[in-house]
N, CA and C of each residue as an Amber inpcrd file, in Angstrom:
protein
   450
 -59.2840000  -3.9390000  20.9790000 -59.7380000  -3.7910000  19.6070000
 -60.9900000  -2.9330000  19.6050000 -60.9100000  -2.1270000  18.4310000
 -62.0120000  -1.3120000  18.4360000 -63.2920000  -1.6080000  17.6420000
 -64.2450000  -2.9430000  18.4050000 -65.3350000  -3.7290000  17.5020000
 -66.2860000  -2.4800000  16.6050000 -66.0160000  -1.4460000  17.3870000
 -67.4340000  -0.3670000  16.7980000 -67.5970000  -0.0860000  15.6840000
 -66.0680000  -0.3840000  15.2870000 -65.4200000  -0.3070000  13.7470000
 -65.8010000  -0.8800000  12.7330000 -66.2500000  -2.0680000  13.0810000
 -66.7510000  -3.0180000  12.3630000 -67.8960000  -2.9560000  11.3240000
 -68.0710000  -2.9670000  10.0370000 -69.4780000  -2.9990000   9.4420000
 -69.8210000  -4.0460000   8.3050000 -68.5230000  -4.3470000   8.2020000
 -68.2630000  -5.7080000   7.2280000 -67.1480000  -6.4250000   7.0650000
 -66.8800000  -7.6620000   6.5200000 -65.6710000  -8.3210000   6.7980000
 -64.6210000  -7.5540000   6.4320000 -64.6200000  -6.5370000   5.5180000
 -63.6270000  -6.1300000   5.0420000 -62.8760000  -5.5560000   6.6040000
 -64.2390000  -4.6010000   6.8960000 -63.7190000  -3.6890000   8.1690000
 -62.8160000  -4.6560000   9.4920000 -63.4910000  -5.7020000   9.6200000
 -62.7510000  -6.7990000  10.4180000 -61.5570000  -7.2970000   9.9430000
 -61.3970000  -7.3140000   8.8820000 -59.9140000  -7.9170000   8.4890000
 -59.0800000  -6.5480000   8.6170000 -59.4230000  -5.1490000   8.7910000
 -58.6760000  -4.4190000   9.3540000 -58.3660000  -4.4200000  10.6500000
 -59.8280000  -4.5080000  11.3420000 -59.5360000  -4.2530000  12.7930000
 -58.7410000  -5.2900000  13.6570000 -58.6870000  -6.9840000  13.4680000
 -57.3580000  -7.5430000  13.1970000 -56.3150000  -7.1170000  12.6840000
 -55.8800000  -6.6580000  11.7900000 -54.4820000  -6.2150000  11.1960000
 -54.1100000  -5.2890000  12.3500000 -54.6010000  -4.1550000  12.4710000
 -54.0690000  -2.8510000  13.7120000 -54.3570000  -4.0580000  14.8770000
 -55.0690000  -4.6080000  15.4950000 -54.6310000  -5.7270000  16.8190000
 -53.2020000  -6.1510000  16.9380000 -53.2000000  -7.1720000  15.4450000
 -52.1320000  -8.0460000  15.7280000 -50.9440000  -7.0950000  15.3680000
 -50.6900000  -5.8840000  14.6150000 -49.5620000  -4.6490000  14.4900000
 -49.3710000  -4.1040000  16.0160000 -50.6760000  -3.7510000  17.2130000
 -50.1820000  -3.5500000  18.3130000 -49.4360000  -4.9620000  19.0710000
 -50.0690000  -6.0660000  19.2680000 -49.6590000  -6.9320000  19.8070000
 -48.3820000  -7.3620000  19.7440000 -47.8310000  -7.5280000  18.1010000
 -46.4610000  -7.5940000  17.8410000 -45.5810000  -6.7570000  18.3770000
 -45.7810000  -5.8850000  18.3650000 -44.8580000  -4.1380000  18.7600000
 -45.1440000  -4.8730000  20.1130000 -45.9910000  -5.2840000  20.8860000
 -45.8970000  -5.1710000  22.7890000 -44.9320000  -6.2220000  22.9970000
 -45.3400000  -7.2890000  22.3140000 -44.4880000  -8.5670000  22.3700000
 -42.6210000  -8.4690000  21.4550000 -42.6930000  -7.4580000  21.1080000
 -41.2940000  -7.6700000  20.3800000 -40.4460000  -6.8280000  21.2760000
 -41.4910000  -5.9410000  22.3840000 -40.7600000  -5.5580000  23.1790000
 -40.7740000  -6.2280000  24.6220000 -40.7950000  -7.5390000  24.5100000
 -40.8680000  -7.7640000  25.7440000 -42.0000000  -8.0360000  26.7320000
 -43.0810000  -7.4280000  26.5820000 -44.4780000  -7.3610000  27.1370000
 -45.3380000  -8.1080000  27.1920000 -46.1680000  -8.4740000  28.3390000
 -47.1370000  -9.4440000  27.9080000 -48.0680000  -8.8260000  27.2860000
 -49.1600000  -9.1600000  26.7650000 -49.8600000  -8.5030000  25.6600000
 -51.1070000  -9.1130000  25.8850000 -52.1550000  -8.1230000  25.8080000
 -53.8320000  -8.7010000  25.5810000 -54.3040000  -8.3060000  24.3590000
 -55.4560000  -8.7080000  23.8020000 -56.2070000  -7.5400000  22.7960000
 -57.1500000  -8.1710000  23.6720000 -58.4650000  -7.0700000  23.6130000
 -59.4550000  -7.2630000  24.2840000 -60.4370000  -6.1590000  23.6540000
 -61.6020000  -6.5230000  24.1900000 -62.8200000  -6.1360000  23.1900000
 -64.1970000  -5.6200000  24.3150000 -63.0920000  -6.0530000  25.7530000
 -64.7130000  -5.8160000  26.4730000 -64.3320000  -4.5480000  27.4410000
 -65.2580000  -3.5420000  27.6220000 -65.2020000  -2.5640000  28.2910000
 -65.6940000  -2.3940000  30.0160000 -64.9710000  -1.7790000  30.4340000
 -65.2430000  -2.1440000  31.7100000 -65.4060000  -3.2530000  32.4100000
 -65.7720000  -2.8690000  33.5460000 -65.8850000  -4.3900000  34.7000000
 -67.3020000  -5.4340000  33.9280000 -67.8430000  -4.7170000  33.3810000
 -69.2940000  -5.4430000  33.4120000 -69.2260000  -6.5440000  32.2560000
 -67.5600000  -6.4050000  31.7500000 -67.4630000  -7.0980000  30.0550000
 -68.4100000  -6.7070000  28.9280000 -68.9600000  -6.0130000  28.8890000
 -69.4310000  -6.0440000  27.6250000 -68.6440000  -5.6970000  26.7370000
 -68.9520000  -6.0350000  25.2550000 -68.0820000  -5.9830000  24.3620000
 -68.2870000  -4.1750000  23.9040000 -67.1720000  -3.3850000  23.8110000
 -67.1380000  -2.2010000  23.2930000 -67.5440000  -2.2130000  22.0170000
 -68.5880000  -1.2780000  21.8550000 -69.1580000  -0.7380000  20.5250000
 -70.7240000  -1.8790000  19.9530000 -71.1670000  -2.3640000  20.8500000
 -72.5700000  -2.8350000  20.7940000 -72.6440000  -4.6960000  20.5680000
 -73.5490000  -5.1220000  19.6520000 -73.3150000  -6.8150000  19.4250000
 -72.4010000  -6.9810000  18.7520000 -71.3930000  -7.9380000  18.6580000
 -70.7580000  -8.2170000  17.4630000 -70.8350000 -10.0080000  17.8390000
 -71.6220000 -10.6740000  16.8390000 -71.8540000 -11.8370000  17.1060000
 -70.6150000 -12.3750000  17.8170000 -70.4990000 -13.5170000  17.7750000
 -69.3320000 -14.7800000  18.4980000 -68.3920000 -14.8100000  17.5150000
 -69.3390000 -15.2560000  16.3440000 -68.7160000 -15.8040000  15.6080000
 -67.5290000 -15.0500000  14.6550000 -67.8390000 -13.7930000  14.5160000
 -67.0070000 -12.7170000  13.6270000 -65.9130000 -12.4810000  14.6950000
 -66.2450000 -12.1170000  16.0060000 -65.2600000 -12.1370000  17.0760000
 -64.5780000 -13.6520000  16.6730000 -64.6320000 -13.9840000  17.0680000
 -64.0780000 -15.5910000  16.8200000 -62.8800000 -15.3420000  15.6050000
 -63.2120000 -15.3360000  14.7120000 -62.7240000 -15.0490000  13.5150000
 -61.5720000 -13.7730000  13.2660000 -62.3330000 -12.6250000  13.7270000
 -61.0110000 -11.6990000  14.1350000 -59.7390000 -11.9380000  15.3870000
 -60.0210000 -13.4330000  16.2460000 -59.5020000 -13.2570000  17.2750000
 -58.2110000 -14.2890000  16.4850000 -58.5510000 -15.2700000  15.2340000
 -58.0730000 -16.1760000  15.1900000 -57.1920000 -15.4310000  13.6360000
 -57.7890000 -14.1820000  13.3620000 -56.7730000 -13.4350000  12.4400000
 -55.3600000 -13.1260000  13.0760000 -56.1230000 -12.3280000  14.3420000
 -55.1400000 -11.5270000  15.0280000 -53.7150000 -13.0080000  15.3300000
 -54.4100000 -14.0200000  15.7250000 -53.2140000 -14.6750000  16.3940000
 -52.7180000 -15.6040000  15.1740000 -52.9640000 -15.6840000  13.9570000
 -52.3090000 -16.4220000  12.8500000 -51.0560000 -14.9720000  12.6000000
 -51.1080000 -13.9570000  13.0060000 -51.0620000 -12.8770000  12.2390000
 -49.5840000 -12.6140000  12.8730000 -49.4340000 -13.0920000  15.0180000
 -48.8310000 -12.8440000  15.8670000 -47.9610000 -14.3100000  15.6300000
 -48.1070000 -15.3400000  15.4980000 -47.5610000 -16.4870000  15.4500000
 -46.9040000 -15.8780000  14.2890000 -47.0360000 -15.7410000  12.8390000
 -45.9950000 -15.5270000  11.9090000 -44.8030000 -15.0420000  12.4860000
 -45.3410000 -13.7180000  13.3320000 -44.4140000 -13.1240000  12.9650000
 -43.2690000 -12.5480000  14.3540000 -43.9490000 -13.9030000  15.4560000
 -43.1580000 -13.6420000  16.4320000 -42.9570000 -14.9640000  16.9280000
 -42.2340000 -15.2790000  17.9630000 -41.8040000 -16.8210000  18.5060000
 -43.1750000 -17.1110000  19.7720000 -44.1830000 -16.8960000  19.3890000
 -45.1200000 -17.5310000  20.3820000 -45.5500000 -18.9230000  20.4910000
 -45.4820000 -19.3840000  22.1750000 -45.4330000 -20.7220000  22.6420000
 -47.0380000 -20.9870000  22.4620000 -47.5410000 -20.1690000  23.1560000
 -49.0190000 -20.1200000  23.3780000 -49.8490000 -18.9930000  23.1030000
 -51.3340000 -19.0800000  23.5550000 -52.0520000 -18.4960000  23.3790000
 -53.4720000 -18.4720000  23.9570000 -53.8130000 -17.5380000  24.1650000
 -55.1780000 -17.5040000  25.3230000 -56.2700000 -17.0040000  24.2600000
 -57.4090000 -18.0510000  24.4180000 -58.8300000 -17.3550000  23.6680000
 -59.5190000 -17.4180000  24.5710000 -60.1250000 -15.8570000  24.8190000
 -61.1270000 -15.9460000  25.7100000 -62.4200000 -15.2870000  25.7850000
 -63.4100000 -15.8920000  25.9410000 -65.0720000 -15.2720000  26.4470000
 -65.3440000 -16.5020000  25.1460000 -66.2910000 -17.1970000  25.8080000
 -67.2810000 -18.7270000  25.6260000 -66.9250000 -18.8980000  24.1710000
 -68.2300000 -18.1830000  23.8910000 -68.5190000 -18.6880000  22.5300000
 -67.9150000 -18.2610000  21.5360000 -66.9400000 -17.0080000  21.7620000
 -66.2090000 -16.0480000  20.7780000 -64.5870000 -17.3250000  20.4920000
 -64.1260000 -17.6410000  21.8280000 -62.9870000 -18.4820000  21.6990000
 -63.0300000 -19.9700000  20.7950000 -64.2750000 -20.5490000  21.3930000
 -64.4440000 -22.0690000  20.2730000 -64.6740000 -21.3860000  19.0540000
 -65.4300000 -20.5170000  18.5260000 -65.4540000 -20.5510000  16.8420000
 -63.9590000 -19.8760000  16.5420000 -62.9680000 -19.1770000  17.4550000
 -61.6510000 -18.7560000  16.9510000 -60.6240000 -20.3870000  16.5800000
 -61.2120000 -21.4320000  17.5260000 -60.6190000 -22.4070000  17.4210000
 -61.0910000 -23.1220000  16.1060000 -62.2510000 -23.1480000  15.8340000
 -62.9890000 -23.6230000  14.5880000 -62.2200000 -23.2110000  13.3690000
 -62.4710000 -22.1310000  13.4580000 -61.5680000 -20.8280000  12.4080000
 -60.2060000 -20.9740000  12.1170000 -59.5480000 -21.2140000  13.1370000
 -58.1400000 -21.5110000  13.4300000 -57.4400000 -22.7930000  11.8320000
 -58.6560000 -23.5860000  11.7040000 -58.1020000 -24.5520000  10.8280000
 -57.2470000 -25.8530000  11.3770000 -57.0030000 -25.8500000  12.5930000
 -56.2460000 -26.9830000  13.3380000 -57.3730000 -28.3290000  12.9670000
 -56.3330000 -29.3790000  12.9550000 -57.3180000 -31.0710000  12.4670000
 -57.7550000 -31.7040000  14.0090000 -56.9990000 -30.8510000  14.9300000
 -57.0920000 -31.7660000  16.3150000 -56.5130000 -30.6640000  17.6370000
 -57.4050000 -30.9200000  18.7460000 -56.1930000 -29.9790000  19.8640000
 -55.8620000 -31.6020000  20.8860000 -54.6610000 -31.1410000  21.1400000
 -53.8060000 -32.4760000  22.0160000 -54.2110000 -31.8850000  23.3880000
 -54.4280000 -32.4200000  24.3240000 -54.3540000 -32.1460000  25.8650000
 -53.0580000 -32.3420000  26.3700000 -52.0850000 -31.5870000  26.4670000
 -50.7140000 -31.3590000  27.0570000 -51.2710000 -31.4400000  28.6270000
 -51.6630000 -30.6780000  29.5200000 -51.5740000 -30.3350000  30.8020000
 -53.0440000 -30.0670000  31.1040000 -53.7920000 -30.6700000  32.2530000
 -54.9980000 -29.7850000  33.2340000 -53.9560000 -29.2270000  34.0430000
 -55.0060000 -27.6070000  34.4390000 -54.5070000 -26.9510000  35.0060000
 -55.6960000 -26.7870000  36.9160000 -55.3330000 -28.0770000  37.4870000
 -56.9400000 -28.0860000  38.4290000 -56.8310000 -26.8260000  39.1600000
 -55.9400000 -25.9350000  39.2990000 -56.0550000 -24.6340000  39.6410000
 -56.8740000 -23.5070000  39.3030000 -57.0360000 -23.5640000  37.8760000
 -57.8130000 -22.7960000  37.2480000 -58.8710000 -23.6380000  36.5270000
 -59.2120000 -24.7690000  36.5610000 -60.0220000 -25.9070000  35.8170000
 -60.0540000 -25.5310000  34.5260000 -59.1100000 -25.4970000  33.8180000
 -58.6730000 -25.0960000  32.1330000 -57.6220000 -26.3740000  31.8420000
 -57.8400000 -26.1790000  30.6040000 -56.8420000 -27.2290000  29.9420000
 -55.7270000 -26.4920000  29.0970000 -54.4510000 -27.1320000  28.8430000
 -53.6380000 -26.5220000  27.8690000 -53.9270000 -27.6900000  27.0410000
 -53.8670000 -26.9800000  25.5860000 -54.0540000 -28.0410000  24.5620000
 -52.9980000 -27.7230000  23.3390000 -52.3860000 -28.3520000  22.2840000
 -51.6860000 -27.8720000  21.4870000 -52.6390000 -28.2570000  20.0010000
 -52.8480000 -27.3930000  19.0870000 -53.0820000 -27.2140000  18.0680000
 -52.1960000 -28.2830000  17.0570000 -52.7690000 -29.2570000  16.5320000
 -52.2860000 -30.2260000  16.0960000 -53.1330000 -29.8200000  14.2230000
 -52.1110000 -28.9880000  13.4320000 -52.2390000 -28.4760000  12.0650000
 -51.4770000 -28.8130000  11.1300000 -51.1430000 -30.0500000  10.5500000
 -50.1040000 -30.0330000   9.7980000 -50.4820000 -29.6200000   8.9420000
 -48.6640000 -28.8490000   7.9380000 -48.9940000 -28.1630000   6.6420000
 -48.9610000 -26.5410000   7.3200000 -49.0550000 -26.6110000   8.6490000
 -49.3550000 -25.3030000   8.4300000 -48.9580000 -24.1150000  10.0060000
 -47.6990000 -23.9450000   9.5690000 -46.6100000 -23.7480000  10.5000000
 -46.9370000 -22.5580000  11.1700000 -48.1160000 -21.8440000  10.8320000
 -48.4100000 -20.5570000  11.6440000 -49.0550000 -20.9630000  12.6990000
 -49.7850000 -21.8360000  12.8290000 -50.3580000 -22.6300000  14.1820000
 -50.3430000 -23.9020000  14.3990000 -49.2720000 -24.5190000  13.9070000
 -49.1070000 -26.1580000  14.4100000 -48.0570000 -25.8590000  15.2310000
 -48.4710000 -26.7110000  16.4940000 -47.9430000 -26.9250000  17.9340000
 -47.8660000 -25.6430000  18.6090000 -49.1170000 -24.8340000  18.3850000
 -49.2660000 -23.7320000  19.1340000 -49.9660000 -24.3280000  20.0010000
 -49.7980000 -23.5920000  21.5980000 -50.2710000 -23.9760000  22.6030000
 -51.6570000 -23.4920000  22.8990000 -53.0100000 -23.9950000  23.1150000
 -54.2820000 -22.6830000  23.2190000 -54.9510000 -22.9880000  24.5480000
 -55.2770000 -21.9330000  25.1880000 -56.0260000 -22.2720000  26.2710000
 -56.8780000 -21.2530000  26.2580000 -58.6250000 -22.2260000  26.4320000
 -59.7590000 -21.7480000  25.9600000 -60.0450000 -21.3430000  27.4560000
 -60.4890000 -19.8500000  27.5620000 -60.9610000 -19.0050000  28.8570000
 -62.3860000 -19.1510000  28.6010000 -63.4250000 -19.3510000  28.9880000
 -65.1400000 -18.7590000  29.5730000 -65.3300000 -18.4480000  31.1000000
 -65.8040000 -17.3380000  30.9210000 -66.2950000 -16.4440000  31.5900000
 -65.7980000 -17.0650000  32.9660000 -66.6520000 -18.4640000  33.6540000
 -66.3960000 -18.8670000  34.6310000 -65.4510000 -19.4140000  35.1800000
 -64.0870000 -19.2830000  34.0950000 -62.7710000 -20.2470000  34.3620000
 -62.0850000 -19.3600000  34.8700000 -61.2140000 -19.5320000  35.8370000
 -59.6590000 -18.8920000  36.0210000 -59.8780000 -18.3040000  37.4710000
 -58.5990000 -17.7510000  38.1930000 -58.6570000 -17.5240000  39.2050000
 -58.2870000 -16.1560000  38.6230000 -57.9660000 -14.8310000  40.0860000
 -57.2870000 -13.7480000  39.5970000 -55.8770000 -13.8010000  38.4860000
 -54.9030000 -14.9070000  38.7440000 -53.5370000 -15.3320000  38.4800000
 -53.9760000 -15.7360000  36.9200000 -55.1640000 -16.4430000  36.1460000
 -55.0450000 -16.7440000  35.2660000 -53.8230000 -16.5410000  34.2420000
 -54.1240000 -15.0640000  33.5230000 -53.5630000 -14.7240000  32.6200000
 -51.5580000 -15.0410000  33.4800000 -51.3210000 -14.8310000  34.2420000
 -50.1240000 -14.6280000  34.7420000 -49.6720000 -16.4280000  34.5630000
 -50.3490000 -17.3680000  35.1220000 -50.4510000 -18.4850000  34.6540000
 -50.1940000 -19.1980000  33.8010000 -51.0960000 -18.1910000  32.4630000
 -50.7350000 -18.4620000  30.7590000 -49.7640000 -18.2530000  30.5070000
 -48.9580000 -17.5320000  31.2760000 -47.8230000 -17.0340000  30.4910000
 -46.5450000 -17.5900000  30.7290000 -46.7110000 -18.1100000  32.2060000
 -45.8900000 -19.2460000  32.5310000 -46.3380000 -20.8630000  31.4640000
 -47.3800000 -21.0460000  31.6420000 -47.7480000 -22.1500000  30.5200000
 -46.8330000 -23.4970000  31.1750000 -46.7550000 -24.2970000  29.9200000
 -46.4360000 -26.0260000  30.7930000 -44.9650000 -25.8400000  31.2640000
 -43.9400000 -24.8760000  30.8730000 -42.7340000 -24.9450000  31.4660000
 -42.5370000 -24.6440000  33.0280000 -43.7500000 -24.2840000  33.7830000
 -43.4860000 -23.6340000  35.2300000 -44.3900000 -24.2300000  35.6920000
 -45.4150000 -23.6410000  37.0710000 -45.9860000 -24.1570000  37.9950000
 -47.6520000 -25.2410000  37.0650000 -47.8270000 -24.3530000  36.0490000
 -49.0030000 -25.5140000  35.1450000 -48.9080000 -26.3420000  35.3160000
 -48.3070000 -27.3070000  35.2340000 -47.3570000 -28.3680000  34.7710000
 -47.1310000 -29.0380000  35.9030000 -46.9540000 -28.5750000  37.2880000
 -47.0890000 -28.9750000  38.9490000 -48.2730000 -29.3620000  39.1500000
């Protein structure tokens, strides 16, 4: 995602829309799919501060946006403080603990939203900085049907 873009909510409720329009297109073909915001090895976020919290918020557009409109089990939020306010945002009443994963010391949790079928019993697993091995993401994508779940 291109944060640089950003100058007001309006601009963010775009720069979600083109996210979750690429993401769909990767995923309808098959693909695993990231959006991501940080440049280079060093993570920083491309295009200067963009609080947590607006990240948060565009992260939890993008994936209300991908759940409509595709068959997704799960879902990865990741970097600290940007992922809990996407969960905040999200509108879920509760997350369930389905699976620890002591491999990666992460939890799978399911989004417990009734009323509201774009993210009830979506699967979320919250990434910070210090969680995950190299395999993470490859991990997520297997999720509780494969080795998680071992």
């Amino acid at each position: 995602m291109d944060v640089s873009r950003i100058q007001s909510d309006e601009d963010a409720k775009a720069v979600a829309r083109d996210a979750a329009l690429k993401a769909i297109e990767g995923l309808d073909r098959g693909r695993p799919t990231i959006i991501y915001t940080a440049r280079g090895e060093t993570g920083r976020v491309a295009g200067g501060d963009v609080p947590a919290e607006r990240l948060g918020a565009i992260y939890c557009d993008v994936a209300r946006a991908v759940r409509s409109a595709v068959s997704l089990p799960r879902i990865v939020f990741s970097g600290g403080d940007s992922s809990s306010y996407a969960v905040r945002t999200i509108g879920a009443e509760a997350l369930e603990i389905v699976v620890f994963d002591a491999v990666q010391n992460c939890h799978v949790c399911r989004l417990d939203a009734p009323g509201d079928a774009d993210v009830d019993d979506l699967e979320v697993m919250l990434k910070g900085g210090q969680i995950g091995a190299d395999d993470f993401f490859l991990r997520a994508k297997v999720g509780t049907s494969g080795y998680l779940a071992a």
